[in-house]
C-alpha positions in Angstrom: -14.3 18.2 19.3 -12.2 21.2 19.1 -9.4 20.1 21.3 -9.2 16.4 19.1 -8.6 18.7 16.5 -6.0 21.0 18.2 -4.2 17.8 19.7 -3.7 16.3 16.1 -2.5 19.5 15.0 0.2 19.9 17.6 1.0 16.3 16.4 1.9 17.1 13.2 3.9 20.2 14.0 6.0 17.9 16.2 6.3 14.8 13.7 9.3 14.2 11.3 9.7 14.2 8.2 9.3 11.2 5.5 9.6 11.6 2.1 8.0 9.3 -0.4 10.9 8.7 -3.3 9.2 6.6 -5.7 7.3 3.7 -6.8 8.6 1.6 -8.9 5.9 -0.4 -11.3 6.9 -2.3 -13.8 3.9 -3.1 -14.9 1.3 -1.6 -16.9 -1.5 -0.6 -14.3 -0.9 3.3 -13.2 -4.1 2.3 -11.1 -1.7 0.2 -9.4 1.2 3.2 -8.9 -1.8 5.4 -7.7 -3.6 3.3 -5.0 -0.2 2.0 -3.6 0.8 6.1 -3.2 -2.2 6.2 -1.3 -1.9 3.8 1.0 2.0 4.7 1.6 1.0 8.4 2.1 -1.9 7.1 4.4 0.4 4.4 6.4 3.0 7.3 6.9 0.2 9.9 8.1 -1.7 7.2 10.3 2.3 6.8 11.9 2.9 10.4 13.0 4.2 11.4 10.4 4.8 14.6 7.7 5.2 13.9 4.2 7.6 15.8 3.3 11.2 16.2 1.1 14.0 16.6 2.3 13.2 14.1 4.9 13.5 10.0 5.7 13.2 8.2 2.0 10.8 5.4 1.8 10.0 3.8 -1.8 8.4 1.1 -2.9 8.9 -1.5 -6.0 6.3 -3.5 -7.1 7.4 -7.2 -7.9 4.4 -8.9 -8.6 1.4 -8.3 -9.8 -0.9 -11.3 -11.2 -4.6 -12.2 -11.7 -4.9 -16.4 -11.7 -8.2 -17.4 -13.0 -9.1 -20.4 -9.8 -12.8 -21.1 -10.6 -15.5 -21.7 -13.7 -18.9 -21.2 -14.3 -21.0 -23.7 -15.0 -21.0 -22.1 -18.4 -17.1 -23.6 -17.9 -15.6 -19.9 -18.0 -13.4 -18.2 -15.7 -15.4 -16.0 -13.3 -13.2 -16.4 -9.8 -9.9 -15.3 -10.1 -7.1 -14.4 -7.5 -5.1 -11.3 -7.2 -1.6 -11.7 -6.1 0.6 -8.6 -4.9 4.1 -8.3 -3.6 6.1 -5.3 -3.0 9.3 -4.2 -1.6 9.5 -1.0 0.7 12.5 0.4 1.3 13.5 2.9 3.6 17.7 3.2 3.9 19.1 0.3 5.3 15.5 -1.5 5.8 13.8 -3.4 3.9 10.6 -5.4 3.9 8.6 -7.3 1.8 4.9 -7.7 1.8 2.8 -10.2 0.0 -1.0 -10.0 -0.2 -3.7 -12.3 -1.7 -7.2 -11.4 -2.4 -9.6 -13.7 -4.2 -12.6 -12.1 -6.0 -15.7 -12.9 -8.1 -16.3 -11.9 -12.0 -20.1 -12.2 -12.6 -20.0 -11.1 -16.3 -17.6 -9.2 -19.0 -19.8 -6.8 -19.0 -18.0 -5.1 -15.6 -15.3 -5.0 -17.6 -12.1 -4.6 -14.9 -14.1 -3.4 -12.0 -13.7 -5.7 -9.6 -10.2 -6.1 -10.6 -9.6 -2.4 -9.6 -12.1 -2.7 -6.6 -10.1 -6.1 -5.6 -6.7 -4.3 -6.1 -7.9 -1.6 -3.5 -8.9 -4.0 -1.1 -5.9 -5.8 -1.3 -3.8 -2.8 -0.9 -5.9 -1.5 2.3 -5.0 -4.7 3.7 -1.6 -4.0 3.7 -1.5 -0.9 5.0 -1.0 -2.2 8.7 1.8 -4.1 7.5 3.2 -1.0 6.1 2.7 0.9 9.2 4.5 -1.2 11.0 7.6 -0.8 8.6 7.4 2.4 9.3 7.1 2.3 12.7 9.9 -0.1 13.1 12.3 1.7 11.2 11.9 4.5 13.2 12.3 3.0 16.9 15.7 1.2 15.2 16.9 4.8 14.1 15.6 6.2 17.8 17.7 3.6 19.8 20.4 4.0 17.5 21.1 7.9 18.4 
């Protein structure tokens, strides 16, 4: 176990550098700001890389962000609803957009916006492989361009 350990250290000594800019959210959910920071600081981790400033700027700019009621009770009110997400990452010249759909059930009121935040995290791990590959892609353009 100690050598895993040691071999992931060494990795990170050796990785470069990517700064996380900002997030732009126009919306008003800071839940939203906070989970997509984690899952850009986990995407550029699970790459290779260092988070840190001064290095390669990556941000991210939330353009949608919606809940559409889809389904009824037989009481005839909402309880299935869809979350819809879109951002734009940008890092320099690259850009990418990612759109992500997750549909989720609303027993009661009573859970107030639980499963919305629960469904927002799901969503958002979801598209954590997409923004990996971003990353990743960004990188082996820069790498053949030196």
């Amino acid at each position: 176990m100690r050598w895993v350990y040691a071999i992931f250290l060494v990795s990170l000594i050796s990785a470069k550098e990517i700064c996380i800019r900002e997030i732009q959210n126009p919306y008003d959910s800071s839940f939203l700001s906070i989970e997509l920071l984690k899952a850009l600081e986990r995407a550029v981790v699970e790459s290779g890389f260092k988070i840190e400033c001064p290095g390669r700027d990556l941000s991210a700019k939330v353009e949608e962000f919606r809940l559409l009621p889809i389904g009824l009770s037989p009481n005839q009110r909402t309880n299935f609803y869809e979350l819809r997400l879109t951002f734009r990452l940008k890092s320099q010249e690259f850009e990418k957009e990612i759109r992500l759909r997750k549909g989720f059930f609303q027993e009661s009121g009573s859970l107030l916006d639980l499963p919305v935040k629960q469904a927002l995290v799901d969503v958002i791990r979801l598209g954590t492989f997409d923004i990996i590959e971003f990353i990743r892609r960004v990188e082996d353009v820069n790498k053949t361009n030196k």
